[in-house]
C-alpha positions as MATLAB code, in Angstrom:
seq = 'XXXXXXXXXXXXXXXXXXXXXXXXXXXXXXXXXXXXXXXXXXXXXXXXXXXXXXXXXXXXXXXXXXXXXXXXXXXXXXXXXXXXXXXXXXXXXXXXXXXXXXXXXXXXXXXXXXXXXXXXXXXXXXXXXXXXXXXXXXXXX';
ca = [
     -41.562  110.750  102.930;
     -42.613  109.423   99.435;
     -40.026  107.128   98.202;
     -40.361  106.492   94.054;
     -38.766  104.313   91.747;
     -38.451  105.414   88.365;
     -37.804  102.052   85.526;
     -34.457  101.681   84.620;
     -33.710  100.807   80.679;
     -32.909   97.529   82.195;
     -35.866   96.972   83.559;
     -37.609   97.994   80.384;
     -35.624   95.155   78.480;
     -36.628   93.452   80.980;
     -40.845   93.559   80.620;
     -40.065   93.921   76.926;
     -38.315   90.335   76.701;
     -41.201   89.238   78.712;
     -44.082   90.931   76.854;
     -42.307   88.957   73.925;
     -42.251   85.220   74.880;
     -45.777   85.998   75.950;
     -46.340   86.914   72.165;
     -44.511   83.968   70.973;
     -46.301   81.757   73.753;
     -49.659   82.684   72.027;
     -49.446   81.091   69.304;
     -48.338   77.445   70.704;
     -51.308   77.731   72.809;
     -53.710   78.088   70.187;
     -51.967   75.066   68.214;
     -52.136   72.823   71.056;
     -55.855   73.474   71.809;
     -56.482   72.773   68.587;
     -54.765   69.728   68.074;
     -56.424   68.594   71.260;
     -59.849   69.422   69.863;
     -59.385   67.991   67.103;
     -58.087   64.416   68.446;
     -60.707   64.541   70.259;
     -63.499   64.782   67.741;
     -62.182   61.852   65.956;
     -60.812   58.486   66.046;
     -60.390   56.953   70.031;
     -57.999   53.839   69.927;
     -61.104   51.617   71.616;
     -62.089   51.246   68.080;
     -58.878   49.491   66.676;
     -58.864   45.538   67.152;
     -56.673   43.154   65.706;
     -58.246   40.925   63.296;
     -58.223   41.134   59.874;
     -61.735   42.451   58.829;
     -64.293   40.511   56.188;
     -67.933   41.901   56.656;
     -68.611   45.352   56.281;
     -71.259   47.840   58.442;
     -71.771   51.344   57.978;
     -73.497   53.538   60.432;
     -75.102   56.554   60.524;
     -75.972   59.054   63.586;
     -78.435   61.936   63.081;
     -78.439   64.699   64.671;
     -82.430   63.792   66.012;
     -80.142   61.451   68.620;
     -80.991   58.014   66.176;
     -78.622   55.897   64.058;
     -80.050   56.328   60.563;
     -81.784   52.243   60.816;
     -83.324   50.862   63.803;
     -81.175   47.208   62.855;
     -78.290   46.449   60.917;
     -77.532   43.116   59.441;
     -74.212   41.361   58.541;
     -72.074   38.285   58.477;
     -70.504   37.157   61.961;
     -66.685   37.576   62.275;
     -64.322   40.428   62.104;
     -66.640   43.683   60.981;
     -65.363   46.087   59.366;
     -67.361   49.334   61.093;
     -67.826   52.791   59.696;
     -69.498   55.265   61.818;
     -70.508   58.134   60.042;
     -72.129   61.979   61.033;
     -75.206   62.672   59.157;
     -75.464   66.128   61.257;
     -73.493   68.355   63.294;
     -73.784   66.704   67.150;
     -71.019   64.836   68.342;
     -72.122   60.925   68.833;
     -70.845   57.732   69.778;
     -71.032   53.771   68.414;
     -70.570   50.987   70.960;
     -71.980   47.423   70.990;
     -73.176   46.798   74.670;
     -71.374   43.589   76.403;
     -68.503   44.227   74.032;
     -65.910   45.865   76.025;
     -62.736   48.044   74.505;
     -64.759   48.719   70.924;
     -66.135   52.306   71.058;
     -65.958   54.843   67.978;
     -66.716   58.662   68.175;
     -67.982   60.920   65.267;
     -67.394   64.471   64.756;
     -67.310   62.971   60.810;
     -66.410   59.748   60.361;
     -64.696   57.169   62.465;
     -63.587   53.341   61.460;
     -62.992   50.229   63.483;
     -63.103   46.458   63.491;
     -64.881   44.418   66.144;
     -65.077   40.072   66.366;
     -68.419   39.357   67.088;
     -70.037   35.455   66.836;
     -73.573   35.177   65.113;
     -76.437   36.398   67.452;
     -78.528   39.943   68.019;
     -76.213   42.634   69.205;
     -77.540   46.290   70.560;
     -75.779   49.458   69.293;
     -75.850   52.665   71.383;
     -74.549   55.770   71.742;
     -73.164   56.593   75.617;
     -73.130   60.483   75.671;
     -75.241   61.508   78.334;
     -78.808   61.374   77.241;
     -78.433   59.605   73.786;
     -78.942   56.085   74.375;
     -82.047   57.333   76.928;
     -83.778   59.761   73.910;
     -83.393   56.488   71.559;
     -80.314   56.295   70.282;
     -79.982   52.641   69.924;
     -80.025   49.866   67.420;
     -80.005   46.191   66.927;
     -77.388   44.637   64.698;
     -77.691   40.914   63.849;
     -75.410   38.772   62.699;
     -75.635   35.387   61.036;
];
């Protein structure tokens, strides 16, 4: 004996309702993965300090896995950083032995770090950067 179950106009409401927050659902979704992307690409909080900047450094990463100088000079103290995306690859700008100072570039990213006077080393730490050459010495006096 075949038993079968015809839908009900309840049961149609029912899947239609559904069918509907699904639609409605869609577009959060995309919003959120966006907005994730997006934070993602640019600013991370490592690069905030507290200290009120003087000198000024600006940055650039190329897309041939180098900064755009092979040393960067400034004044000791509170710097001022601006790390900036001369190409389209995703890169990021921290000074090794300085711990909780990191920027990342999809464009541009900004932060201060307090450094004394010496010879610093820049680098970028996505996997294979720093090891095709993307590093840098920045001294300070």
């Amino acid at each position: 004996m075949t038993l079968s179950v015809l839908p009900t106009s309840a049961s149609r409401r029912a899947a239609g309702s559904v069918l509907g927050m699904r639609r409605n659902l869609l577009p959060l979704a995309a919003a959120t993965a966006l907005s994730a992307t997006l934070l993602a690409c640019g600013s991370t909080d490592e690069g905030a300090r507290e200290c009120t900047p003087g000198p000024e450094l600006t940055v650039g990463a190329e897309d041939d896995l180098k900064f755009d100088a092979e040393s960067y000079e400034t004044e000791a103290g509170c710097i001022d950083v601006t790390y900036t995306n001369n190409g389209s690859v995703a890169h990021t700008l921290l000074v090794r032995g300085e711990s909780g100072f990191k920027l990342a570039v999809g464009n541009t990213d900004q932060g201060n770090v307090e450094l004394p006077a010496g010879t610093f080393e820049l680098y970028c730490d996505i996997a294979g950067h720093e090891a095709a050459g993307m590093v840098a010495d920045l001294v300070l006096s």
